[in-house]
LUMDREN-612993 format. One record per residue: residue number from 1; residue in three letters; y, z, x of N, C-alpha, C, CB in turn. Coordinates in Angstrom, 3 decimals. Atoms other than C-alpha are relative to their C-alpha. Glycine has a CB too. Layout:
rec resi->NUM resn->ALA nY->Y nZ->Z nX->X caY->Y caZ->Z caX->X cY->Y cZ->Z cX->X cbY->Y cbZ->Z cbX->X
...
//
This chain:
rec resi->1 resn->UNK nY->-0.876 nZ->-0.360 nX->1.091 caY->105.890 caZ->150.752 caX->113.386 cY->-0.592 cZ->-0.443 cX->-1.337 cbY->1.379 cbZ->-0.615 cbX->0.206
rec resi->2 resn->UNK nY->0.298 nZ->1.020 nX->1.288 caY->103.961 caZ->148.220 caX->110.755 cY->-1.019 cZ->1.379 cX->-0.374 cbY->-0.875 cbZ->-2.025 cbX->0.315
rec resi->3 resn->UNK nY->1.301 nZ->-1.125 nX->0.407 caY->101.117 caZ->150.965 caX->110.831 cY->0.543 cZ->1.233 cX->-0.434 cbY->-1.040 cbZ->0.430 cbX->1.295
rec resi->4 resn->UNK nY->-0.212 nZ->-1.269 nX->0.173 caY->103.176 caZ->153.969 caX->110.593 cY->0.718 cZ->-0.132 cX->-1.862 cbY->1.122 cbZ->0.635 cbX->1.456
rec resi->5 resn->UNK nY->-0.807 nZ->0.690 nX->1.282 caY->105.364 caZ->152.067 caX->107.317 cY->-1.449 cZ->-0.036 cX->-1.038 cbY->0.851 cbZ->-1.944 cbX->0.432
rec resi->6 resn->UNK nY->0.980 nZ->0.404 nX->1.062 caY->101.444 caZ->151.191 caX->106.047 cY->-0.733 cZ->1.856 cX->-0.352 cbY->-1.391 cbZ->-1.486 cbX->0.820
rec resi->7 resn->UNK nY->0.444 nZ->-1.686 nX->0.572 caY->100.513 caZ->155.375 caX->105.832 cY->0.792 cZ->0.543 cX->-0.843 cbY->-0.033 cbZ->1.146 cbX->1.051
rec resi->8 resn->UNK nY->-0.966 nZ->-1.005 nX->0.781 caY->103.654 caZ->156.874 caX->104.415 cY->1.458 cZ->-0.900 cX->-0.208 cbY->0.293 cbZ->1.605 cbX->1.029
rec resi->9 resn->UNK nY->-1.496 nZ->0.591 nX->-0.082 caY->106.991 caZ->155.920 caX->103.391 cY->1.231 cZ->0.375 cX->-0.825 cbY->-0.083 cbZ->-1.314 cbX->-0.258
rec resi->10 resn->UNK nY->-1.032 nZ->-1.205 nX->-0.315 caY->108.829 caZ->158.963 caX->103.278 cY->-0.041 cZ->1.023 cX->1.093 cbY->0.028 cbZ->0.796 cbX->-1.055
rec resi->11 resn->UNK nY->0.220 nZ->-0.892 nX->-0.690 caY->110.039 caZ->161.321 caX->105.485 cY->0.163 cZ->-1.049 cX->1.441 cbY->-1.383 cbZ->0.823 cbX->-0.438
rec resi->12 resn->UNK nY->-0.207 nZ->0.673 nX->-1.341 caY->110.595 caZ->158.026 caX->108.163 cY->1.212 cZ->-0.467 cX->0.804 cbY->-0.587 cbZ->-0.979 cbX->-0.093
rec resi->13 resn->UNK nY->-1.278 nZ->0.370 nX->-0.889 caY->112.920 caZ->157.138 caX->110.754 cY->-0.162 cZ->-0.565 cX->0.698 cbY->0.672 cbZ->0.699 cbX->0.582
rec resi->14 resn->UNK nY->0.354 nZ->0.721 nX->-1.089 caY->113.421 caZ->154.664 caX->113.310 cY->1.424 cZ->-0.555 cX->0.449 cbY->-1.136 cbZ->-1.105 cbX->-0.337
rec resi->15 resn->UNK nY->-1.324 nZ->0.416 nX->-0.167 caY->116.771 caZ->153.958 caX->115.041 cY->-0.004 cZ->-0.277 cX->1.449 cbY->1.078 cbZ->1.031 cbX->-0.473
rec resi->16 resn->UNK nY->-0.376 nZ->0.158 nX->-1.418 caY->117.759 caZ->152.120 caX->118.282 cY->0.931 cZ->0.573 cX->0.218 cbY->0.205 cbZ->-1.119 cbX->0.477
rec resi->17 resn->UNK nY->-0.547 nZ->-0.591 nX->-1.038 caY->119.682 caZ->153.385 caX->120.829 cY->1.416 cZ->-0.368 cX->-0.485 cbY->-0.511 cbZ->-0.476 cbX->1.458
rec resi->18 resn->UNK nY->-1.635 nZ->0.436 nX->0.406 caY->123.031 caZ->151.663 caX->119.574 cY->0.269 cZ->0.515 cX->-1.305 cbY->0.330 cbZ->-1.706 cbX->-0.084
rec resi->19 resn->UNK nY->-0.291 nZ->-0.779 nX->1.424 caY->122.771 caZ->153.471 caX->116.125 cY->0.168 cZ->1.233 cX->0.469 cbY->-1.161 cbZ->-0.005 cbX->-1.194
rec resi->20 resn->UNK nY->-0.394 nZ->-1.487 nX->-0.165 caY->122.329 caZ->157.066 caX->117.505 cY->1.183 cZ->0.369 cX->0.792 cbY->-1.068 cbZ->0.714 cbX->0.606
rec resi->21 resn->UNK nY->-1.286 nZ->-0.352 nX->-0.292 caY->125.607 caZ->156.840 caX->119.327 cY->0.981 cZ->0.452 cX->-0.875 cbY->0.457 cbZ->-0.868 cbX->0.503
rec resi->22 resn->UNK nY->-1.293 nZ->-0.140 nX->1.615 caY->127.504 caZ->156.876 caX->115.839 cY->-0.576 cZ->0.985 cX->-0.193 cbY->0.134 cbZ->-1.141 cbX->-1.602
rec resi->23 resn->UNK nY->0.880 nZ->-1.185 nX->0.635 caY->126.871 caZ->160.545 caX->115.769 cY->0.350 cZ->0.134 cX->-1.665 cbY->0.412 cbZ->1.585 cbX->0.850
rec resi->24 resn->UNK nY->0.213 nZ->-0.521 nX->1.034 caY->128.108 caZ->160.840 caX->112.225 cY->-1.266 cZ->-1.455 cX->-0.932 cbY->1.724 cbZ->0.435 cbX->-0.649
rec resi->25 resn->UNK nY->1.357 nZ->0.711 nX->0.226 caY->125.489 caZ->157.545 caX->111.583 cY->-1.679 cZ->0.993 cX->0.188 cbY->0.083 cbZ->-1.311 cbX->1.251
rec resi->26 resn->UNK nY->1.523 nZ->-0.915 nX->-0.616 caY->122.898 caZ->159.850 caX->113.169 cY->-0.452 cZ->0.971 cX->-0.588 cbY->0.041 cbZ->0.680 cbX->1.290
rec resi->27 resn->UNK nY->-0.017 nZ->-1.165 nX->0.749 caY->123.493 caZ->162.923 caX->111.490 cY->-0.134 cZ->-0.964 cX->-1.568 cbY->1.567 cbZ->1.108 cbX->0.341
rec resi->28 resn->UNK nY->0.954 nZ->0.196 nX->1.213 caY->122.965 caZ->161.055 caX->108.178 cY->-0.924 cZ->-0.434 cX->-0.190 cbY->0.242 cbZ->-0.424 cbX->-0.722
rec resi->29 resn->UNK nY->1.571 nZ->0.140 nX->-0.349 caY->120.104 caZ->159.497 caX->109.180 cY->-0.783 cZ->1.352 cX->-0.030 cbY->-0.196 cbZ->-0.623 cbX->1.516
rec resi->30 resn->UNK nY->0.663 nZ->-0.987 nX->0.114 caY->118.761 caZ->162.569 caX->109.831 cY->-0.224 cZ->1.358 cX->-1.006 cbY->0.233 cbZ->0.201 cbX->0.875
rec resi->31 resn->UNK nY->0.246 nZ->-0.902 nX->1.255 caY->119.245 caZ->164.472 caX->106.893 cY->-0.389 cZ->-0.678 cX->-1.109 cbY->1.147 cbZ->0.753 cbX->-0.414
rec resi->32 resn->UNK nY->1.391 nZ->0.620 nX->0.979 caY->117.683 caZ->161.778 caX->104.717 cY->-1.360 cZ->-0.282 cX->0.320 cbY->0.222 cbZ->-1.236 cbX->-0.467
rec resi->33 resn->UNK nY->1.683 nZ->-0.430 nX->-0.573 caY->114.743 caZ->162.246 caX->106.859 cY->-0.411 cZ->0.813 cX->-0.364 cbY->-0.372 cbZ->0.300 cbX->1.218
rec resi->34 resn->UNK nY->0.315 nZ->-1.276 nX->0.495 caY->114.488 caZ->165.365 caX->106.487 cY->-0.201 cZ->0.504 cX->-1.375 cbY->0.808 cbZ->0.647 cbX->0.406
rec resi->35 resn->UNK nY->0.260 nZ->-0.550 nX->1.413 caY->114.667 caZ->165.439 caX->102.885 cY->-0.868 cZ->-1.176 cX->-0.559 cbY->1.470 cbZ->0.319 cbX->-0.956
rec resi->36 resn->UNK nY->1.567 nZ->1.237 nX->0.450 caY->111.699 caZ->163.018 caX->102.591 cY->0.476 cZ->-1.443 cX->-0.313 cbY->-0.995 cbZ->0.488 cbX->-1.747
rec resi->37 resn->UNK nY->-0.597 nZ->1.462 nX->-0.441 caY->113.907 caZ->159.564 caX->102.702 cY->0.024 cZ->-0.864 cX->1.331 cbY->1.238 cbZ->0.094 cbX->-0.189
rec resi->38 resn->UNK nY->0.197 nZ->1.214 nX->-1.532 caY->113.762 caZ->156.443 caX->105.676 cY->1.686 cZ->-0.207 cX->0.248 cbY->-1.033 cbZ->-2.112 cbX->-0.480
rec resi->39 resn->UNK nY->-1.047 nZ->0.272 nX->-0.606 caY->116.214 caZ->155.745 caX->107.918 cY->-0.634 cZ->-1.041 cX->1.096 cbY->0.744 cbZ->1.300 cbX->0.487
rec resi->40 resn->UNK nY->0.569 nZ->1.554 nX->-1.088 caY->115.208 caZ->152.225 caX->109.547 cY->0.896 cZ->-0.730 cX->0.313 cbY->-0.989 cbZ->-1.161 cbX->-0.605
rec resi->41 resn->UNK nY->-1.128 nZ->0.768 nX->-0.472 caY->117.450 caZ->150.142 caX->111.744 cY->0.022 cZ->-1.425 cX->-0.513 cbY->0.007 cbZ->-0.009 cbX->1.473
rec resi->42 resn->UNK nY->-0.218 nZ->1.363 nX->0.518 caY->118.415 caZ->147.174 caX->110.241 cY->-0.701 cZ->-1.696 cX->1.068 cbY->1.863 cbZ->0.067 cbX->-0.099
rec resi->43 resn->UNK nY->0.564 nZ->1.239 nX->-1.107 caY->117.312 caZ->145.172 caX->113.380 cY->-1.764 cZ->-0.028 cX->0.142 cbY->0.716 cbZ->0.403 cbX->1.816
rec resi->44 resn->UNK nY->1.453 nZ->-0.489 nX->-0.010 caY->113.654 caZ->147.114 caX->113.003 cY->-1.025 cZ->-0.672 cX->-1.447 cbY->0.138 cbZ->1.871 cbX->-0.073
rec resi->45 resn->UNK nY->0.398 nZ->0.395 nX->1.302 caY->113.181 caZ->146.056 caX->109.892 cY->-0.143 cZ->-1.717 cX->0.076 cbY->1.170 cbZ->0.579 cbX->-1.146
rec resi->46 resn->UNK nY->-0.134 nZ->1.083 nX->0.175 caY->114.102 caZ->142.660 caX->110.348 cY->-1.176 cZ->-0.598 cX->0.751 cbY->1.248 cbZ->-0.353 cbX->0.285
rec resi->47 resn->UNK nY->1.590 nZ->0.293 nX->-1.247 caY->111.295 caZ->141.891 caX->113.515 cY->-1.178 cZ->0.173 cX->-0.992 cbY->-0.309 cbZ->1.515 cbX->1.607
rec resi->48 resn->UNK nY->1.768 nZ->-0.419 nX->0.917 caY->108.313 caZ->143.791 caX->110.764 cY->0.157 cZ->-1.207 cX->-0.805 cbY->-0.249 cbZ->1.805 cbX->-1.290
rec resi->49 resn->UNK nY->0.219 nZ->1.104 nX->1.360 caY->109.512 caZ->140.922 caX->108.081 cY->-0.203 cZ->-1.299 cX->1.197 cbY->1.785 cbZ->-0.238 cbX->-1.453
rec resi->50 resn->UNK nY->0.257 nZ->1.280 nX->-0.735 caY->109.457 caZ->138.148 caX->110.674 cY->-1.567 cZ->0.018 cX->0.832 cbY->1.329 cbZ->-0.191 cbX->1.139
rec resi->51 resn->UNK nY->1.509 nZ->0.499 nX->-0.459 caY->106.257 caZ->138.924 caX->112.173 cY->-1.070 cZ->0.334 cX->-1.159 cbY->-0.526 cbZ->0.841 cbX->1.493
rec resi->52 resn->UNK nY->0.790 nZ->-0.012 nX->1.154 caY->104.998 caZ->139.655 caX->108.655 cY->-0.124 cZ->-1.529 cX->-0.352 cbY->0.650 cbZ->0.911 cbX->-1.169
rec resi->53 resn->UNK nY->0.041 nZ->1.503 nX->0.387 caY->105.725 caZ->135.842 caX->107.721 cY->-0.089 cZ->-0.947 cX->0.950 cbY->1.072 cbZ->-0.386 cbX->-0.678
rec resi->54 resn->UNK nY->0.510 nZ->0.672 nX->-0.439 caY->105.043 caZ->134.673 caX->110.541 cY->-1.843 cZ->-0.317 cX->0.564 cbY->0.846 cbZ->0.092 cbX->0.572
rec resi->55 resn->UNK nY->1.544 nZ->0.438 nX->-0.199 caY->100.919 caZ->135.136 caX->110.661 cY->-0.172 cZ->-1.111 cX->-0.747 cbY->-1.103 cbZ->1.043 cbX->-0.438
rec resi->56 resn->UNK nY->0.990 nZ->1.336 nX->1.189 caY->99.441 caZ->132.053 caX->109.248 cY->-0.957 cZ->0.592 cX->-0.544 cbY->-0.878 cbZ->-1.430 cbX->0.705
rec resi->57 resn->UNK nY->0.373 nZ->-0.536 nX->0.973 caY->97.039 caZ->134.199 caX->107.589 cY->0.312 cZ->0.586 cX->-1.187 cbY->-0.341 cbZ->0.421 cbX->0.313
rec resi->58 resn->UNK nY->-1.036 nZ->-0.487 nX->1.498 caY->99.309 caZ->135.658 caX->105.333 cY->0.285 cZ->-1.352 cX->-1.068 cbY->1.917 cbZ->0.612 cbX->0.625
rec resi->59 resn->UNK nY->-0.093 nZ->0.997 nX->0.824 caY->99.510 caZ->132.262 caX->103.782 cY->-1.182 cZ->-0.430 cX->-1.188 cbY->0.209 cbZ->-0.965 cbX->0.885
rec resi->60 resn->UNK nY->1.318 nZ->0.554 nX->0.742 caY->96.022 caZ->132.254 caX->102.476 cY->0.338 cZ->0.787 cX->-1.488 cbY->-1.752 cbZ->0.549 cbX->0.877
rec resi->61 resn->UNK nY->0.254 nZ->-0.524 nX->1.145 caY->95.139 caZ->133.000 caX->98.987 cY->-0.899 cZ->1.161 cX->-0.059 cbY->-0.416 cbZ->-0.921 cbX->-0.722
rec resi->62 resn->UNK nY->1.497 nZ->-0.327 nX->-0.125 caY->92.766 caZ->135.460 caX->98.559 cY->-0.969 cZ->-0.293 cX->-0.424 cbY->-0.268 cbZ->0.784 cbX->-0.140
rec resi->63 resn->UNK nY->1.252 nZ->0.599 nX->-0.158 caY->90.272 caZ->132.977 caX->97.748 cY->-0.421 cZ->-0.869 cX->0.993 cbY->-0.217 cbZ->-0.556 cbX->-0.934
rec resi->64 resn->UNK nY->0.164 nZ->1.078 nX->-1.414 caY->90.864 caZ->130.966 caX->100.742 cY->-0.364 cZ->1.200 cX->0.740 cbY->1.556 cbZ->-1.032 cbX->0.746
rec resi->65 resn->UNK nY->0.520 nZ->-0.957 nX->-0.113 caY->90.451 caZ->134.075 caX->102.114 cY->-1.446 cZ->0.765 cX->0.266 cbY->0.390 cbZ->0.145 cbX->-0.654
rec resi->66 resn->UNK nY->1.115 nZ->-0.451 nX->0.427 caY->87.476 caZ->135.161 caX->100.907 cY->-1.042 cZ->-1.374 cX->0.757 cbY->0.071 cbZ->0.249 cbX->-1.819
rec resi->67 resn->UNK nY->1.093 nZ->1.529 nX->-0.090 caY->85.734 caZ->131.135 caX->101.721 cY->0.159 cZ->0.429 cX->1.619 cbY->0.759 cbZ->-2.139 cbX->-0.691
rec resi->68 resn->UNK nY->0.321 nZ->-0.275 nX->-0.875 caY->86.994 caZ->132.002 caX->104.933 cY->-0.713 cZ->1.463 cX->1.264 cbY->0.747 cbZ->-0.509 cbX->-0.027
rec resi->69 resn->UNK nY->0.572 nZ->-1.457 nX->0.042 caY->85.404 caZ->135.445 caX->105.442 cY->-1.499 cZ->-0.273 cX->-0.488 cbY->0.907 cbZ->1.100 cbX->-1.125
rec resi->70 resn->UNK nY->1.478 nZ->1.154 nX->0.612 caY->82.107 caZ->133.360 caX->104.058 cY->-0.155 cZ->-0.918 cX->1.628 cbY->0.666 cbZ->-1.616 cbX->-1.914
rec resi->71 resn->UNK nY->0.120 nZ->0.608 nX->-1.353 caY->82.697 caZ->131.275 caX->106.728 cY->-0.737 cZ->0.768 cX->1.482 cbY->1.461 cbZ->-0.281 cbX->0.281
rec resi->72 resn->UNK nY->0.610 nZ->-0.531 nX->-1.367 caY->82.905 caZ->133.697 caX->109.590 cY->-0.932 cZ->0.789 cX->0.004 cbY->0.786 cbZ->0.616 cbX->0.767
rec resi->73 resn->UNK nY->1.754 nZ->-0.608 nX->-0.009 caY->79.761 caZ->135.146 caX->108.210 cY->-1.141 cZ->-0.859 cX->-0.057 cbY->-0.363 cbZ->0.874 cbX->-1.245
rec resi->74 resn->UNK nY->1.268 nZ->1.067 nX->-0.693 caY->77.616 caZ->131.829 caX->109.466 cY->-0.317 cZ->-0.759 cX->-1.373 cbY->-1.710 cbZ->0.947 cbX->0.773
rec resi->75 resn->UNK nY->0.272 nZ->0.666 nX->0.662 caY->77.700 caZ->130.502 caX->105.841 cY->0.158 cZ->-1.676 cX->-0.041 cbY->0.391 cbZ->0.594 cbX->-0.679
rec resi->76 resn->UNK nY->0.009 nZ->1.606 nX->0.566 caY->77.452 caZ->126.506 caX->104.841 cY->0.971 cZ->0.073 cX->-0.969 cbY->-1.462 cbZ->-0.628 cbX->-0.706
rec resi->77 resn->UNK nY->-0.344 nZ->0.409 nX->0.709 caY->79.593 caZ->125.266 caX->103.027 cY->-1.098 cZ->0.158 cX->-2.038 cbY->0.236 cbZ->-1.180 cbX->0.930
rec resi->78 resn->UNK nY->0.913 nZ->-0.399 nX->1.225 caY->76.304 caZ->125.182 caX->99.863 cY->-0.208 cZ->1.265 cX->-0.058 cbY->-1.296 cbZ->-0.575 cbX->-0.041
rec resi->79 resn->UNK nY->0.106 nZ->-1.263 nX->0.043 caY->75.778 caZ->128.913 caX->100.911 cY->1.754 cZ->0.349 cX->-0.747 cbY->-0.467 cbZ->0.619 cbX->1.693
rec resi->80 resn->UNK nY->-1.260 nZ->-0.438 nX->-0.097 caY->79.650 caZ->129.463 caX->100.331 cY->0.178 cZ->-0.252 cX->-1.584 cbY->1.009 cbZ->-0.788 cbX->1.143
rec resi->81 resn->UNK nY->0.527 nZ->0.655 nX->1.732 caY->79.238 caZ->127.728 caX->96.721 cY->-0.701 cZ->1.164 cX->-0.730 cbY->-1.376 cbZ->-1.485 cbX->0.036
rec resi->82 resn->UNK nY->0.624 nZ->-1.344 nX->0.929 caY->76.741 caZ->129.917 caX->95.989 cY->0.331 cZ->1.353 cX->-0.182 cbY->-1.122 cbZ->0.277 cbX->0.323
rec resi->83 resn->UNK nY->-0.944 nZ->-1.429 nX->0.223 caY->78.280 caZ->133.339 caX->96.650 cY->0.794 cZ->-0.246 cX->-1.260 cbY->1.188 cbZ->0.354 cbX->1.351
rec resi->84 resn->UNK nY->-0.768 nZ->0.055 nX->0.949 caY->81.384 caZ->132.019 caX->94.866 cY->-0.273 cZ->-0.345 cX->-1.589 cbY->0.723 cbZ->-0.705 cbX->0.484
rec resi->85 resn->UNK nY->0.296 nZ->0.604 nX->1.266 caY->79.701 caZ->130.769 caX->91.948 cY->0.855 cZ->-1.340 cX->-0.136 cbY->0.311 cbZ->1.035 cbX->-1.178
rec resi->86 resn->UNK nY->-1.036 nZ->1.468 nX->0.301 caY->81.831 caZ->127.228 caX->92.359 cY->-0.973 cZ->-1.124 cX->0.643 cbY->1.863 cbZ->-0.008 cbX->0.992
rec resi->87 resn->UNK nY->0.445 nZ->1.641 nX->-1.261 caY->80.851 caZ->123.435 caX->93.566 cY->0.524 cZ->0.035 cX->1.049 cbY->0.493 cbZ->-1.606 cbX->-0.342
rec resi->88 resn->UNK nY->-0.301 nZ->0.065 nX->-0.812 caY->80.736 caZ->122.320 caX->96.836 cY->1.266 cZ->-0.536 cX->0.469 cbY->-0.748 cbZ->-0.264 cbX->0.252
rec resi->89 resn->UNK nY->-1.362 nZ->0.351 nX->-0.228 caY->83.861 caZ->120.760 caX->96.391 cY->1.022 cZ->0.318 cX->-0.288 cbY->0.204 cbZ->-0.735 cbX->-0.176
rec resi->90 resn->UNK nY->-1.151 nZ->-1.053 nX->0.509 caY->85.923 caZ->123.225 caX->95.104 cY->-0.371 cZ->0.709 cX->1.674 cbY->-0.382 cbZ->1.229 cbX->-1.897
rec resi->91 resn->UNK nY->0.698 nZ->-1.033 nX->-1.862 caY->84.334 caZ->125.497 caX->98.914 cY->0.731 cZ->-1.411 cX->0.685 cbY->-2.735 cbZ->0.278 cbX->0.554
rec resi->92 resn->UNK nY->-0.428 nZ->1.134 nX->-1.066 caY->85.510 caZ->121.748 caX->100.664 cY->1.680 cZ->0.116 cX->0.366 cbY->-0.353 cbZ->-1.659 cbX->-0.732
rec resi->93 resn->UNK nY->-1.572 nZ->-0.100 nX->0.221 caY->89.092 caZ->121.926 caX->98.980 cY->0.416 cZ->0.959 cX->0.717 cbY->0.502 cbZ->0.248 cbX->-1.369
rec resi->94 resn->UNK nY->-0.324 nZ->-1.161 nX->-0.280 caY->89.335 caZ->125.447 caX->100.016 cY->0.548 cZ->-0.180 cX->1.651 cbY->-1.257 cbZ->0.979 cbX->-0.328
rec resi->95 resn->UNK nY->0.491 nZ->-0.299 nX->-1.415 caY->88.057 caZ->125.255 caX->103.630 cY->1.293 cZ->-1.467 cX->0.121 cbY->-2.208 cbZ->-0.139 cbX->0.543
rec resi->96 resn->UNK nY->-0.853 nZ->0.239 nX->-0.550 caY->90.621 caZ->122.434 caX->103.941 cY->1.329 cZ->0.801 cX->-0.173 cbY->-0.001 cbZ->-1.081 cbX->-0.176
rec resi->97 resn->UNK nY->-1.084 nZ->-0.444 nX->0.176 caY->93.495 caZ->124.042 caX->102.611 cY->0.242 cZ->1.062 cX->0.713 cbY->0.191 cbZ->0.151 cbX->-1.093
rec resi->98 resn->UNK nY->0.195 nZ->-1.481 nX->-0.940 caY->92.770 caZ->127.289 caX->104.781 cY->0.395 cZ->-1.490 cX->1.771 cbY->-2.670 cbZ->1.229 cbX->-0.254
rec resi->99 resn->UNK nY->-0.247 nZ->0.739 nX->-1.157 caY->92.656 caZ->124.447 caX->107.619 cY->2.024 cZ->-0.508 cX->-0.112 cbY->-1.345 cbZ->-1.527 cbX->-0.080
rec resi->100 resn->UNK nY->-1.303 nZ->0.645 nX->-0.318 caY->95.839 caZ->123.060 caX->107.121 cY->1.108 cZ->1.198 cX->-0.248 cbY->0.271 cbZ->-1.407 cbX->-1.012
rec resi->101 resn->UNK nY->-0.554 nZ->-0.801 nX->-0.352 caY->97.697 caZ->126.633 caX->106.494 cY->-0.327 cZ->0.738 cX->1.351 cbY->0.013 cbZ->0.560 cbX->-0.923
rec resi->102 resn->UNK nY->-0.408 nZ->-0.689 nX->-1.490 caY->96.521 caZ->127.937 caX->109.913 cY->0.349 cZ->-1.132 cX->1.002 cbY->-1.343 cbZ->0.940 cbX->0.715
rec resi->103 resn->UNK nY->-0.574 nZ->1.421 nX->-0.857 caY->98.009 caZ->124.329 caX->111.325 cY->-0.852 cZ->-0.247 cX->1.285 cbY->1.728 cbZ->0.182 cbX->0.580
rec resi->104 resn->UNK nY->1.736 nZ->0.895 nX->-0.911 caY->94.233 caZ->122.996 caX->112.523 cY->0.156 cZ->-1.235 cX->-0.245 cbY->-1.854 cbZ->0.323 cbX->-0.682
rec resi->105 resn->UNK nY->-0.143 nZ->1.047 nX->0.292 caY->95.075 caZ->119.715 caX->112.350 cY->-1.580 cZ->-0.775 cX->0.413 cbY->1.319 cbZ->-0.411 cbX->0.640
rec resi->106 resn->UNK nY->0.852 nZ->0.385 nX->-0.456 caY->92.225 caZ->117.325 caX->112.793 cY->0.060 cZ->-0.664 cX->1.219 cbY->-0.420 cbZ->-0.481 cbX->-0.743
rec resi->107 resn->UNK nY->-0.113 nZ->1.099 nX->-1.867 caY->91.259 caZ->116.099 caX->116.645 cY->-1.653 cZ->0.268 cX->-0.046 cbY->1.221 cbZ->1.026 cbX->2.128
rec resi->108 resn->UNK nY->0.768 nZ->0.308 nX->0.060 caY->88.192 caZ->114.825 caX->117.742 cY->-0.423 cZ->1.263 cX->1.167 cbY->-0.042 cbZ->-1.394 cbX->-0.024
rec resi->109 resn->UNK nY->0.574 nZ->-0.309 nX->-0.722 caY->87.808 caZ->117.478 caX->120.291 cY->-0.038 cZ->1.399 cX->-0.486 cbY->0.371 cbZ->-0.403 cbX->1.133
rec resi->110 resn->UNK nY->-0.508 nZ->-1.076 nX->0.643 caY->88.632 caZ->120.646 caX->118.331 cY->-1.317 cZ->-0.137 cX->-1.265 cbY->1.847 cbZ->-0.183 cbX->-0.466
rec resi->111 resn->UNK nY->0.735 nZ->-0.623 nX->1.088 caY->86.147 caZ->122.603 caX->115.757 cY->0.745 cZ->0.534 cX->-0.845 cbY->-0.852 cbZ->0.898 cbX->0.338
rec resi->112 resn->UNK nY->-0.954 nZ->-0.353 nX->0.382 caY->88.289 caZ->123.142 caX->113.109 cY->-0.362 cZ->1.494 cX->-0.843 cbY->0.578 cbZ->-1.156 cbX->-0.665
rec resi->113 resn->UNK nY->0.758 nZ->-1.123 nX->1.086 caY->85.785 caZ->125.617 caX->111.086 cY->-0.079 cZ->1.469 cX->1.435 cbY->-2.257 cbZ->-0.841 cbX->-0.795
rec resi->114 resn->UNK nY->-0.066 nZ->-0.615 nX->-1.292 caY->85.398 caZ->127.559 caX->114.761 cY->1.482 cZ->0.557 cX->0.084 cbY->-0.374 cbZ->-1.065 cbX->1.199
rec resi->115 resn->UNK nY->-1.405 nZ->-0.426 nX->-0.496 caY->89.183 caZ->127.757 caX->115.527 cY->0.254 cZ->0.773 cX->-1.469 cbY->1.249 cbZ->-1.453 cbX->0.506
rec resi->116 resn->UNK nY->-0.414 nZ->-1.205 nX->1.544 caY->89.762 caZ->129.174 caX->111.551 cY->-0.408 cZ->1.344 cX->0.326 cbY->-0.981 cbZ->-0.332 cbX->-1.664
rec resi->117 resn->UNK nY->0.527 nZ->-1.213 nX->0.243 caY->87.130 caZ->131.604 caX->112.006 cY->0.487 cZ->1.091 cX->1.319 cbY->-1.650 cbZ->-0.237 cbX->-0.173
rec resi->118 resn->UNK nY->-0.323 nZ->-0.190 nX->-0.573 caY->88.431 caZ->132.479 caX->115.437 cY->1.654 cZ->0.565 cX->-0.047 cbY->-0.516 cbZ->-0.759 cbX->0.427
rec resi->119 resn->UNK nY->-1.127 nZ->-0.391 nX->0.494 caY->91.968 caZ->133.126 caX->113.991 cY->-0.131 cZ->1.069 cX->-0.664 cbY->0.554 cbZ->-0.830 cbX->-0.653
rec resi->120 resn->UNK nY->0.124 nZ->-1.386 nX->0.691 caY->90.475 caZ->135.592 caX->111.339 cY->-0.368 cZ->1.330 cX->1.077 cbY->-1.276 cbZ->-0.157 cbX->-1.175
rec resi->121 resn->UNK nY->0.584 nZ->-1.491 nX->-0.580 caY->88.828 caZ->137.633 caX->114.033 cY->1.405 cZ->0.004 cX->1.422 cbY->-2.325 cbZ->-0.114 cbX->0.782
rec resi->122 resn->UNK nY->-1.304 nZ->-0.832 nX->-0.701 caY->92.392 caZ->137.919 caX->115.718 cY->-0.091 cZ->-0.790 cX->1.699 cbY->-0.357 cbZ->2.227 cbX->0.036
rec resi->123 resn->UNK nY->-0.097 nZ->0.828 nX->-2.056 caY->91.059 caZ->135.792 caX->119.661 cY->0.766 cZ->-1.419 cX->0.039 cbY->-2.039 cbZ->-0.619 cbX->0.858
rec resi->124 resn->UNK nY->-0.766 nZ->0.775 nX->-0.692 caY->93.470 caZ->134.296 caX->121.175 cY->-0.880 cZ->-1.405 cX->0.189 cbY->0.428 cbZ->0.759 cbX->1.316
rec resi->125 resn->UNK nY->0.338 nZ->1.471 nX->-0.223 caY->92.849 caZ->130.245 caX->121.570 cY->0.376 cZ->-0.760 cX->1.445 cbY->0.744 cbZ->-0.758 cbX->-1.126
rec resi->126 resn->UNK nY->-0.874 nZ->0.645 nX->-0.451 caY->94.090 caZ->127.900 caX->124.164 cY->0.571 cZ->-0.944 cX->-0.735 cbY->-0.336 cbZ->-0.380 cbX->0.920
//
């Protein structure tokens, strides 16, 4: 549904099974479809915003972002500097603050730069 909302957003509809019983609910749904308006179930809508706020990527900046997208392209920390044009400790700040919005806490047995970059490319962890 998130994909079909990210192409167009007219002309859509989406209604559970307990809305299209209310035929005169249904029937207006369907004629603001038809005339290039949405008709989204209030319960449909609500799931896209909750799993919208719930990625921990969505929290980044897009410069944390970006450091980490540096990252999962095998850069250093001094490589990561240099792209950005910043000090290494402005790239340090970053790379923690990206750590502590995808809730990498530090442990001695855990890669925390690994598990980030492993989050951007979407694989599952234990």
């Amino acid at each position: 549904m998130g994909a079909l909302l990210a192409t167009t957003t007219s002309g859509v509809g989406y209604l559970l099974k307990q809305r299209i019983a209310d035929v005169e609910e249904f029937a207006e749904s369907a004629r603001r479809v038809a005339a290039g308006g949405t008709a989204l179930d209030p319960q449909v809508v609500a799931q896209l915003l909750v799993r919208r706020h719930s990625d921990p990527l969505d929290r980044l900046t897009p410069r944390e972002r970006e450091v980490l997208e540096l990252m999962a392209g095998g850069r250093s920390n001094a490589g990561i500097a240099a792209e950005l044009v910043v000090g290494e400790s402005a790239v340090a700040k970053h790379i923690n603050s990206v750590f502590t919005k995808l809730d990498l806490p530090r442990a001695d047995a855990d890669h925390r730069r690994v598990l980030a970059v492993l989050r951007l490319l979407g694989v599952a962890t234990a």
